[in-house]
N, C-alpha and C positions, 0 to 999 in steps of 0.2 A: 504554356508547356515549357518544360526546363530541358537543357541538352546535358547532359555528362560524359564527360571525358576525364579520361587519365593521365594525369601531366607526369615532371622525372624531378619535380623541385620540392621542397619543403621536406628532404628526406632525413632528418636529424631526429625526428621524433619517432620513425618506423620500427619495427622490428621485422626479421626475417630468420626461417630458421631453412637449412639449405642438409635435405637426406641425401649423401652418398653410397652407392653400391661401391664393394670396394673390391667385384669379379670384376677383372676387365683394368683394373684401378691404372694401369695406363693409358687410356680414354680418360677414366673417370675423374682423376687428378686434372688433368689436363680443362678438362670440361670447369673443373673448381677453380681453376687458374684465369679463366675467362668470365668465370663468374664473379671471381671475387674484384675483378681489373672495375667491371662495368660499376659494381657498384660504391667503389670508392670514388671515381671518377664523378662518381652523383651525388657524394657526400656523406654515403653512410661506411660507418667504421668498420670495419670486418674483422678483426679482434679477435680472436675468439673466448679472451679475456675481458671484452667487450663488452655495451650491452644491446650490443642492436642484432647481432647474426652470432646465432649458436647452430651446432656441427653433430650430425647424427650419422656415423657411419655405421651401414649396414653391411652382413656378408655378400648379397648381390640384388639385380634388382626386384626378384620375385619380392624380398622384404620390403622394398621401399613404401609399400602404398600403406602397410601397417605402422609403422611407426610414423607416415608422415599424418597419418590420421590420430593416433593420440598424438601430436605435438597440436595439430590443428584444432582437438578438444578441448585443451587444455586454456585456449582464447589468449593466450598471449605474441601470437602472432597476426601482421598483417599479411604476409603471405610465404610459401612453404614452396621451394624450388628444391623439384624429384632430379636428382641425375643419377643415371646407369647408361650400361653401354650391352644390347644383346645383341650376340652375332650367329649369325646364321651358321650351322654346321651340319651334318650329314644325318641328321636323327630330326622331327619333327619335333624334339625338346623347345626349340624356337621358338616353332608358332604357340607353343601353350604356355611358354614363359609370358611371351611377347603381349599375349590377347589379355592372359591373367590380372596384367602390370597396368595396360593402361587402361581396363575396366577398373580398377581397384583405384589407379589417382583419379580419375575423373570423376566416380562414388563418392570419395573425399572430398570433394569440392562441392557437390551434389549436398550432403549431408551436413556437412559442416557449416558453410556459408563463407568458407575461407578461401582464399583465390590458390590452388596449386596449381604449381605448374609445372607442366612436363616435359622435364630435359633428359629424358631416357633413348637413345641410339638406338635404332635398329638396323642394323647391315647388313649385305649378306656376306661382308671380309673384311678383316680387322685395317685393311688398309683403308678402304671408305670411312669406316670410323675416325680413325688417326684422321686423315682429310678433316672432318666437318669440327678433328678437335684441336685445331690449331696449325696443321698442314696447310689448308688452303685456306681457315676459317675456322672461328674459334664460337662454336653455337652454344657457348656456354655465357657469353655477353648477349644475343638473342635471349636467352633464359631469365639471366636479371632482368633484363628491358622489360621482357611482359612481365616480370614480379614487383616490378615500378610503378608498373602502368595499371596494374590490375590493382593494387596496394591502394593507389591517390583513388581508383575509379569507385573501388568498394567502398571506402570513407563518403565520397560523397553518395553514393547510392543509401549507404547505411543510414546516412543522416537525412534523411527525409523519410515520411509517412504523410498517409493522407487522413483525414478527419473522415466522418460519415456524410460530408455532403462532397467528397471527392477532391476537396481542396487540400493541397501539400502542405505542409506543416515543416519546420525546422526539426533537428534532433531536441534542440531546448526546450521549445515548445509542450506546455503542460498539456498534456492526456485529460484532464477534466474536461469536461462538459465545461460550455461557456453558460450562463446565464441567459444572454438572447434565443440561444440554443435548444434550452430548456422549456424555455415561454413558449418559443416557433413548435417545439414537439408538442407541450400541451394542447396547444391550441389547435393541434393538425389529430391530437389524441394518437399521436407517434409513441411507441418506445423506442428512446435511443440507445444502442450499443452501452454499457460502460456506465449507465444510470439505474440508481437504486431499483426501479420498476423491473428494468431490466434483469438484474441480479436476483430479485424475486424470481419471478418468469421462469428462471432456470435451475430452481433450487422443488 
C-alpha cells in the first residue's frame, strides 16, 4: 500500500486561482496580503500578470462559490483559495449568507475534483475579523498552506489508478489490457472491463 501526502515544494509548475469577496474588502485585502506573502515565500509568482495565480474579485462572499466553480471547470487550476469576510449583524442575513457560502465551496470541490479552499471569516464583529486578518494572525497564509498542500496531495492522488485485479498503476501506465491478462480471463472464461467482449456485452 502507498501513503500520500502533500508537500510545499516543486511549486513553479502550479497554478492557483485565489476568489475575493470585495464586502468587507478591509478583511478581505488583508486576508490577500497573507495569501500572497505564503505563497511566494514557496516559490510561486503571484503576478497577476503572471502565469501561476489569477485574481477573481467578487461583489461579496455569497458570490464566491459560483465563480470559483467555473474557474475550477475550466481545469486549469491546481487549486482555488475562497476568501470573504461575514460578520455577524442584528438580522439573521448571517446565518443564511454564512450556511449558503460554505455549502456552495465545499459542492465545488465535491463536484469538480479541484481542491478549494476556504478562507471565508465568520465573526460575530469586525474586530475579531481584523484579528484573525493580520492583527494577531494573518489566516490568509493558513489559506495558501492548505492550497500547497492539497495541490502536491491531488497530483499524486490523480496519478494513480488501479487495474481490475486491484493493483495501482502509474498515471503513464497504458489502460490496455496486457496480454497475460487476456490469456488469465480466457482461460477463467472472464470478461475484463475495457475488452472487445466486454464492449460487446454492453452495446
Amino acid at each position: 500500500m502507498a501513503v500520500f501526502e502533500g508537500t510545499f515544494t516543486q511549486t513553479n509548475q502550479m497554478r492557483f486561482a485565489i476568489v475575493i469577496g470585495r464586502f468587507n474588502d478591509l478583511v478581505t485585502s488583508k486576508l490577500l496580503e497573507g495569501c500572497q506573502d505564503c505563497l511566494k515565500r514557496h516559490g510561486v509568482d503571484t503576478d497577476p500578470n503572471g502565469t501561476q495565480v489569477d485574481y477573481a474579485w467578487v461583489p461579496g462572499s455569497f458570490e464566491v462559490p459560483l465563480v470559483a466553480r467555473q474557474l475550477a471547470l475550466s481545469n486549469r487550476y491546481d487549486a482555488i483559495i475562497c476568501l470573504g469576510a461575514i460578520i455577524k449583524g442584528q438580522t439573521p442575513h448571517f446565518d443564511y449568507v454564512a450556511a449558503e457560502v460554505s455549502k456552495g465551496i465545499a459542492a465545488t470541490g465535491f463536484q469538480t475534483g479541484v481542491p478549494v479552499i476556504f478562507g471565508v471569516l465568520t465573526t460575530d464583529t469586525m474586530q475579531q475579523a481584523l484579528e484573525r486578518a493580520g492583527i494577531k494572525s494573518n489566516l490568509g497564509w493558513n489559506y495558501a498552506m492548505s492550497a500547497l498542500e492539497m495541490a502536491s496531495l491531488m497530483k499524486q492522488v490523480k496519478g494513480v489508478s488501479a487495474d481490475p485485479y486491484g493493483n495501482h498503476l502509474g498515471a503513464a501506465s497504458s489502460p490496455t489490457l496486457s496480454a497475460a491478462m487476456l490469456k488469465s480471463a480466457a482461460a477463467e472464461d472472464t470478461v475484463l472491463p475495457g475488452s472487445a467482449s466486454a464492449a460487446s456485452e454492453q452495446t
